[in-house]
N, C-alpha and C positions, 0 to 999 in steps of 0.2 A: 504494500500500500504506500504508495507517496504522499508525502504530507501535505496538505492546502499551505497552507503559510504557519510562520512562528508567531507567538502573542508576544506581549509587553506588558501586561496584565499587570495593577497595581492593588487587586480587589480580591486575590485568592481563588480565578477561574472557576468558579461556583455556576457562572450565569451564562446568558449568551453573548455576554457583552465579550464574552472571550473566544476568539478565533478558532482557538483549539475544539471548544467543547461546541462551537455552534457547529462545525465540521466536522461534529463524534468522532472525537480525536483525542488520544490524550496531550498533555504536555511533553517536552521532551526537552533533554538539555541545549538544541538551539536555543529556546525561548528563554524571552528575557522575563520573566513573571515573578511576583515577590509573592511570597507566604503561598505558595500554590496548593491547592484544595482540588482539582480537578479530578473529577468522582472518575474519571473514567483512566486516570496513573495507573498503572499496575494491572489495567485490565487485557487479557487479550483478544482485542476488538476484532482481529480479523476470524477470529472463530464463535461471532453472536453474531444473531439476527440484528438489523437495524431496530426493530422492536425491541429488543432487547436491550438495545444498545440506548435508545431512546428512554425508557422505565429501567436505565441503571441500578438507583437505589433500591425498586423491587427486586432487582435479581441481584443487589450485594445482600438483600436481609432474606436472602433462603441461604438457611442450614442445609448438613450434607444430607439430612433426612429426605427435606424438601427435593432435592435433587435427586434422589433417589425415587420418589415417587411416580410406578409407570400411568402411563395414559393411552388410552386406546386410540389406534390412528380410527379417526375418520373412515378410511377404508374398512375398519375392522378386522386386517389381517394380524396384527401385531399392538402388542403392550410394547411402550416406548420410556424410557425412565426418564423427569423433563430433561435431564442433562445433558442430553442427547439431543432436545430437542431445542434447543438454544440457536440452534442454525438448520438451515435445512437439513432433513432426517430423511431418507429415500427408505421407502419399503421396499422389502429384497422379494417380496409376490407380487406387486403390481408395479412398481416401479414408479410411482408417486412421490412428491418431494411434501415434505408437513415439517410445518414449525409450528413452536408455541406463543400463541398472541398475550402478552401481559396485559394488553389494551381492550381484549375480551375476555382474557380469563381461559382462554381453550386451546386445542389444538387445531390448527387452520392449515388446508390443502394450498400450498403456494401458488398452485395457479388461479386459482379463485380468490383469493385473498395479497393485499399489497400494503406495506406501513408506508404511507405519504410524510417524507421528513421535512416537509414543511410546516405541515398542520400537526405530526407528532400525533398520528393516531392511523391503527389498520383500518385501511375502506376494502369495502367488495371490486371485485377485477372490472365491474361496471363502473366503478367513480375514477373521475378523471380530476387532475389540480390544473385550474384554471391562470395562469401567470399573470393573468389581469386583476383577476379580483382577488386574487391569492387564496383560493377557498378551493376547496374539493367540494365535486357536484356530480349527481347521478345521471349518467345516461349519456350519450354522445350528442347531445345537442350545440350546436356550434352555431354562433357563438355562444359563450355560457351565457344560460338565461338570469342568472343573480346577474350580472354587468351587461350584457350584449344589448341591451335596449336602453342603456342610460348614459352609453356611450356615443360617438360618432359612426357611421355603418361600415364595416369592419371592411378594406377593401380584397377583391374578389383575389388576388395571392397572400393577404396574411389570413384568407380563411383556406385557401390552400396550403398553406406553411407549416396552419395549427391543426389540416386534416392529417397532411403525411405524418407529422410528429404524433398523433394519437395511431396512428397506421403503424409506425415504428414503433411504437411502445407496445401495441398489442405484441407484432410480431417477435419483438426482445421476450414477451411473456413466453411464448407459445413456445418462444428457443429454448429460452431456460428450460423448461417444464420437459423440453424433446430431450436435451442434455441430462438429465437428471434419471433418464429410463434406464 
């Protein structure tokens, strides 16, 4: 993982005011940051889900118990202990990718389910984040209907711009999900 940029943090990296952590990132000895508190130090970010990564502090306050406890996939072919499930977990009978949502509380099929790190919550593979109104909203309607009428009329290539890139995002889904078999 290459890093976004270094902080300078005067404030102890706690918030988003800090580069690192708005980046789910931890600190690192380039950064110039004083009293650094950055919940996600010591973590190893590249092996958790963005969910995960997002509800840190719930997954610093599970015991080895907690992590220990299995969950049934979705599929119902296998009990999965969450620790495992902390990043995509592929079932070895169906070839399905499932992680665990902290943001629902369950275990969620990755093609069907996506944590949008803007808004900092799992939406359905039907909601899209809108860069205008910076909101996530259900359903391919373009332009988004929270902003697309209280705007100016969106012209005829940045509604083709904003089509391929929803086009692209499916098809990133559908790859992953082929990868994962």
């Amino acid at each position: 993982m290459t890093k976004h940029e270094q902080c300078n943090c005067k404030a102890g990296c706690q918030n988003k005011r800090c580069s690192c952590f708005k980046n789910n990132e931890p600190c690192d000895e380039n950064c110039d940051c004083i009293d650094c508190h950055n919940p996600l130090n010591d973590v190893d970010v590249e092996n958790l889900s963005i969910c995960t990564i997002q509800n840190i502090q719930a997954y610093q306050a599970l015991s080895a118990k907690d992590l220990a406890v299995a969950y049934d996939l979705p599929c119902g072919h296998e009990s999965v202990p969450l620790e495992k499930l902390l990043k995509a977990f592929e079932c070895s009978q169906c070839g399905e990718a499932y992680w665990y949502s902290f943001c629902w509380g369950r275990v969620e099929q990755d093609s069907c389910t996506w944590h949008c790190e803007v808004c900092r919550k799992c939406q359905d593979w039907r909601v899209w984040h809108c860069e205008r109104c910076n909101q996530c909203i259900y359903g391919l309607s373009l332009p988004c209907e929270r902003c697309g009428e209280d705007e100016e009329e969106e012209s005829d290539d940045d509604f083709r711009n904003r089509l391929n890139e929803l086009v692209e995002r499916y098809k990133q889904i559908v790859s992953d999900s082929g990868d994962n078999s």
